[in-house]
N, C-alpha and C positions, 0 to 999 in steps of 0.2 A: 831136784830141789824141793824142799818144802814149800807148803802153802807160805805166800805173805804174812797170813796173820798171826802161823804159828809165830814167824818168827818175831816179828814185832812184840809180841807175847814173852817172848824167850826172853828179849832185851831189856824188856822191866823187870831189871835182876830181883827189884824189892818181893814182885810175886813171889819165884822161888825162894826166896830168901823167907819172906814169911811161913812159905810153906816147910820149911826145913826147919825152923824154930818151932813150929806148931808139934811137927813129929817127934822135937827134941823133948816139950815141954810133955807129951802125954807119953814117952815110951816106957817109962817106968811101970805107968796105969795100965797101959794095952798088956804091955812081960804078963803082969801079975794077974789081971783078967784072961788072958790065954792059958794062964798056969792054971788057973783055977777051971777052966773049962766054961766061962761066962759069956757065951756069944750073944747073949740079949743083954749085956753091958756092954761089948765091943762097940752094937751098932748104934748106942745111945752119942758114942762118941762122935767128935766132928768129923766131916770127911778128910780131912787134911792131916787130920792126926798119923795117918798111914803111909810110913816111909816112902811107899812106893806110888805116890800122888808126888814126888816130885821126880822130874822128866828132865835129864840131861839135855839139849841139842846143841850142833854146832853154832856159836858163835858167826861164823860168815854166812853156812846154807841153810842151818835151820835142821839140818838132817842128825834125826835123832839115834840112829842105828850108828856101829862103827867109834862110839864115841870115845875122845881120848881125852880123859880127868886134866892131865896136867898140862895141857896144850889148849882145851876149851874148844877144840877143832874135831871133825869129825876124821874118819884116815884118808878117805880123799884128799879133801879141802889139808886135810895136813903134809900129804903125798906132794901135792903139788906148788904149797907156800916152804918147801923142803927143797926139795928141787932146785926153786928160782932163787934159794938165798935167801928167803925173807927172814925166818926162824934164828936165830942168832944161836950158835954152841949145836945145830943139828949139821952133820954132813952126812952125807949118803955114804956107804959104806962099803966094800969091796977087798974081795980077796982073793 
């Protein structure tokens, strides 16, 4: 399980959420500064501009490895709220 703090962290969706509109609003600028070959522009820019400043984790652990988009859950934590029925339209499958 994740630190505490990541995950309380995680929960203030607004952070990521700002952080994913900051990458939106400079990727055009970053495309065209990389095309151009301008790495002493890249780094003028904010740190946040950079897709990869935003960090999926799970929702219930915190755990950021494993993760699944459309679920918000990590595959444990999804393994196991699968299992007990929580997930509604998921069954476990067999053949």
């Amino acid at each position: 399980m994740a630190k505490k703090s990541w995950i309380e962290r995680n929960k203030k969706i607004e952070r990521n959420k700002k952080k994913q509109a900051v990458a939106a609003r400079y990727a055009e600028l970053r495309a065209k500064l990389k095309a151009e070959g301008d790495y002493v522009g890249l780094t003028m820019l904010p740190r946040n501009a950079s897709p990869t400043r935003v960090v999926n984790r799970c929702g219930l652990t915190g755990r950021c490895h494993g993760y699944l988009r459309r679920f918000n859950l990590s595959r444990i934590a999804f393994r196991e709220l699968a299992s007990q029925g929580m997930i509604p339209g998921v069954t476990k499958s067999s053949w």
